[in-house]
C-alpha positions as CSV (number, residue, x, y, z in Angstrom):
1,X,-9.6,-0.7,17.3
2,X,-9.9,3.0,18.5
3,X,-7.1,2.8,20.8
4,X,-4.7,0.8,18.1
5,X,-5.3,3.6,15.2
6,X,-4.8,6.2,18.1
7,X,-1.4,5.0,19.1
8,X,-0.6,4.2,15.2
9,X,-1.4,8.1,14.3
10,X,1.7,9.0,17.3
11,X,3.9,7.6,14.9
12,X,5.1,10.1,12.4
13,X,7.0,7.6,10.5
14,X,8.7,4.5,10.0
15,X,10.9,1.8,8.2
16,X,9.9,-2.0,7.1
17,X,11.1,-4.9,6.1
18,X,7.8,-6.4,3.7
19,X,7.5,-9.4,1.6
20,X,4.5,-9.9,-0.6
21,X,3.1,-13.1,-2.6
22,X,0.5,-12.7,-5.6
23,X,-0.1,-14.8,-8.0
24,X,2.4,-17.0,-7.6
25,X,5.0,-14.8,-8.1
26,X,7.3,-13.3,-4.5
27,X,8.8,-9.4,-3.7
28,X,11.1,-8.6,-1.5
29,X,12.2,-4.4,-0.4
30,X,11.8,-1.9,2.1
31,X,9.3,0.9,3.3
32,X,9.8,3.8,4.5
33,X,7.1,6.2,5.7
34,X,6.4,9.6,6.5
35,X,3.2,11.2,7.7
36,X,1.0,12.6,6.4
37,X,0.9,10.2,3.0
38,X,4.8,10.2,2.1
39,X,5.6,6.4,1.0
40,X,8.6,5.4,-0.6
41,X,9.0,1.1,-1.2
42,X,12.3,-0.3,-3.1
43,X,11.3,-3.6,-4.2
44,X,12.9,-6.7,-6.1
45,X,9.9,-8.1,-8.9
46,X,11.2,-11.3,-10.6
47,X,11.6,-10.4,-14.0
48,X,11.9,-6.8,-14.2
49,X,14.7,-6.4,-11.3
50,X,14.6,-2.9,-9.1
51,X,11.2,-1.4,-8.9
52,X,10.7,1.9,-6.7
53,X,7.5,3.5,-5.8
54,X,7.7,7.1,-4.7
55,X,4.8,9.7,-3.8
56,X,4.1,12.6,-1.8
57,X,0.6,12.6,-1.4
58,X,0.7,14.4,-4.9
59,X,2.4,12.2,-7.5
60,X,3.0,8.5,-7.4
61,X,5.5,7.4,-9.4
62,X,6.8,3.6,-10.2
63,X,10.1,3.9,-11.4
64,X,11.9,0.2,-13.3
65,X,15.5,1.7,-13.7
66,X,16.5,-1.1,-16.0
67,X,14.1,-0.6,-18.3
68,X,14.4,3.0,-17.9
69,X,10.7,3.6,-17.7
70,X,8.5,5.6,-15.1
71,X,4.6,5.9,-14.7
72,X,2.5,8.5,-12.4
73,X,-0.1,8.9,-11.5
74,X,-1.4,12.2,-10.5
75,X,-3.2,11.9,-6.9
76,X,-4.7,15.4,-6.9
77,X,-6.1,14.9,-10.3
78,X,-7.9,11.6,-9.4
79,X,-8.9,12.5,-6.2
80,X,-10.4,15.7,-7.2
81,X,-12.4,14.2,-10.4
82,X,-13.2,10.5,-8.2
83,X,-14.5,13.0,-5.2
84,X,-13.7,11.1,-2.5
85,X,-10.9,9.7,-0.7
86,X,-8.5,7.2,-2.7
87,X,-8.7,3.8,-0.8
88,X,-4.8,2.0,-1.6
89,X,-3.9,-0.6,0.4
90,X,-0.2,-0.5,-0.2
91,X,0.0,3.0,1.1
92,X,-2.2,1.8,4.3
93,X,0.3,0.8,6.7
94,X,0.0,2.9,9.3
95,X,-3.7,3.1,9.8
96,X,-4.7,-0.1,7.4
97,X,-8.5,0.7,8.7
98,X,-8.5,3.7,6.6
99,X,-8.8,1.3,3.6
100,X,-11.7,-1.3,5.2
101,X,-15.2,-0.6,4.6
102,X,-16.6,0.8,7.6
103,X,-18.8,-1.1,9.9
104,X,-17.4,-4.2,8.1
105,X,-14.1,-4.9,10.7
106,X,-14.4,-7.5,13.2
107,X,-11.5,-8.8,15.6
108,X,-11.3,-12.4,15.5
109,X,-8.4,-13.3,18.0
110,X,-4.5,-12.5,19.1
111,X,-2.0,-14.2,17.2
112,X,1.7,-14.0,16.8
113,X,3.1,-13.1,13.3
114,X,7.5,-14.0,13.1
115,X,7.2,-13.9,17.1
116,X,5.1,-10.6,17.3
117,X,1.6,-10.5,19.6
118,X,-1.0,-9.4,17.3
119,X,-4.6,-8.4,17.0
120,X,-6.1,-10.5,13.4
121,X,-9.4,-8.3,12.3
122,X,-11.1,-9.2,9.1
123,X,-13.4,-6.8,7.2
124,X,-14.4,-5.6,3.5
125,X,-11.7,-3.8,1.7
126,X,-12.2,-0.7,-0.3
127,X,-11.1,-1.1,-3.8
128,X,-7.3,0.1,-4.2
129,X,-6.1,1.7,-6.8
130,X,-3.2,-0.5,-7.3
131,X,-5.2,-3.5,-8.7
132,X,-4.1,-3.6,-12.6
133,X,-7.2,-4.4,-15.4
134,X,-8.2,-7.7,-15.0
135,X,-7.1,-8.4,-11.8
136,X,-9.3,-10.5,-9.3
137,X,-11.2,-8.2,-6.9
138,X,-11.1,-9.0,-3.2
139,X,-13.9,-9.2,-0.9
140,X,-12.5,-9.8,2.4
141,X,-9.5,-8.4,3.9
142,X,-7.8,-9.8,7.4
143,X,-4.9,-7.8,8.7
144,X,-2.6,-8.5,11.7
145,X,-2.1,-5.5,13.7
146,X,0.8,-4.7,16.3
147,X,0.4,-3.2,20.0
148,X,2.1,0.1,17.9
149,X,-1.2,0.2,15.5
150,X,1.0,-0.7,12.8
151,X,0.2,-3.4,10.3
152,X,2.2,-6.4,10.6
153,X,0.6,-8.5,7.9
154,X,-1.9,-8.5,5.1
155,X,-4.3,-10.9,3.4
156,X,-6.8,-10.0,0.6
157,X,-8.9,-12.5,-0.4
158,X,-11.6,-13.1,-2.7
159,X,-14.0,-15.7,-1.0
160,X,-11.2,-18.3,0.5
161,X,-8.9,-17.3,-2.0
162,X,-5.9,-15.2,-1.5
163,X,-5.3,-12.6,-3.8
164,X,-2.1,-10.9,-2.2
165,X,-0.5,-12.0,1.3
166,X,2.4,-9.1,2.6
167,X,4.1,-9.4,5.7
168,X,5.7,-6.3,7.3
169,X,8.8,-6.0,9.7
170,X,9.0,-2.7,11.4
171,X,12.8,-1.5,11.7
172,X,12.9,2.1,13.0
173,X,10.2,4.2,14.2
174,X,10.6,8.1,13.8
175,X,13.8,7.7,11.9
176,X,15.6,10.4,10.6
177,X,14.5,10.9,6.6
178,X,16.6,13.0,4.6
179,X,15.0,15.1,1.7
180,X,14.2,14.6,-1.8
181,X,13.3,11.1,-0.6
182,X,9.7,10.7,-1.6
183,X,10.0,12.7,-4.6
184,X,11.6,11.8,-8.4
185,X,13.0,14.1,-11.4
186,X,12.8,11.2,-14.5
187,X,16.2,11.4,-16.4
188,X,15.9,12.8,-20.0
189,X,16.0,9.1,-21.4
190,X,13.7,7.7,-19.1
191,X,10.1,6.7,-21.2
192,X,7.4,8.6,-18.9
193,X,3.7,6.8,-18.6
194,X,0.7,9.2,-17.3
195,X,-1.8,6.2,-16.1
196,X,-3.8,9.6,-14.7
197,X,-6.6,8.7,-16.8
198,X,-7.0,4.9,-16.7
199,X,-7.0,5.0,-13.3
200,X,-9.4,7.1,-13.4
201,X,-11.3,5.0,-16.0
202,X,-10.5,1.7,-14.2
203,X,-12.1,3.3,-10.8
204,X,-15.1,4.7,-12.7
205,X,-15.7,0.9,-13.9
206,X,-15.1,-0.7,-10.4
207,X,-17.3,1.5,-9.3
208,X,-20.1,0.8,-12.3
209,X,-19.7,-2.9,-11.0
């Protein structure tokens, strides 16, 4: 596991191809990385069209253009008031450990995922900030990791359950990003959501149990 994160952090950023299934429902997009904690996903929800998620390491934003709405989230703001680090899967790509309760991994065998030689490790998952009021909590995570140290597929699980299955497809490693990509400017008709707060709140009651 040392030597897969080592090799993943050597990567200082990259493209995918991911497809996720919850809840019955499918997405399809793209990923694109940059290190340290730039993440920009296009992604195609049924029912509400073109969804972008954007962030610096700062800001995340969620952006439906149809519908002309935006929410952020400030990542300083919760970070400084949760006072720790901010476990979110989706962001967890390149070092997917980062976001699995330590002590908890084990490697359970090699196994191909769309032709690909893999390493399949299950463990605990932190809580991610992602999951929306309500939502089932998982309690086991098992992620398929590439030679690269890169994730190459994702289940979270509650008991046998799965909560969330994504599958990634690496495209370009170190590409060439132009500027301005992981940051957004909302358009004066755009209806702007701070969800700074209830994440905040919904953390604070995760954490309450």
């Amino acid at each position: 596991m040392r030597t897969l994160r080592e090799r993943a952090r050597k990567i200082n950023g990259f493209t995918a191809e991911l497809s996720v299934r919850a809840g019955g429902a499918s997405q399809s997009g793209t990923l694109l990385f940059l290190a340290p904690d730039n993440v920009r996903m296009e992604m195609k929800v049924a029912g509400l069209g073109d969804q972008t998620i954007v962030s610096d390491g700062r800001m995340l934003w969620t952006i439906t253009p149809q519908a002309r709405v935006a929410t952020k989230v400030d990542l300083v703001a919760v970070q400084k008031s949760w006072g720790r680090t901010l476990p979110n899967q989706a962001m967890a790509i390149r070092d997917v450990f980062e976001v699995i309760k330590p002590g908890t991994v084990q490697f359970l065998k090699e196994e191909r995922v769309r032709g690909e030689m893999t390493r399949l490790f299950e463990g605990i998952p932190e809580v991610g900030m992602e999951l929306g009021r309500g939502a089932a909590l998982p309690n086991r995570v098992r992620v398929w990791v590439g030679e690269d140290g890169l994730l190459r597929r994702q289940k979270l699980m509650k008991a046998d359950q799965i909560l969330m299955d994504t599958t990634f497809r690496i495209t370009d490693k170190n590409p060439h990003i132009r500027s301005g990509m992981f940051k957004f400017e909302p358009p004066s008709d755009y209806q702007v959501q701070d969800l700074t707060q209830s994440t905040l709140q919904s953390l604070r009651s995760l954490a309450s149990g």
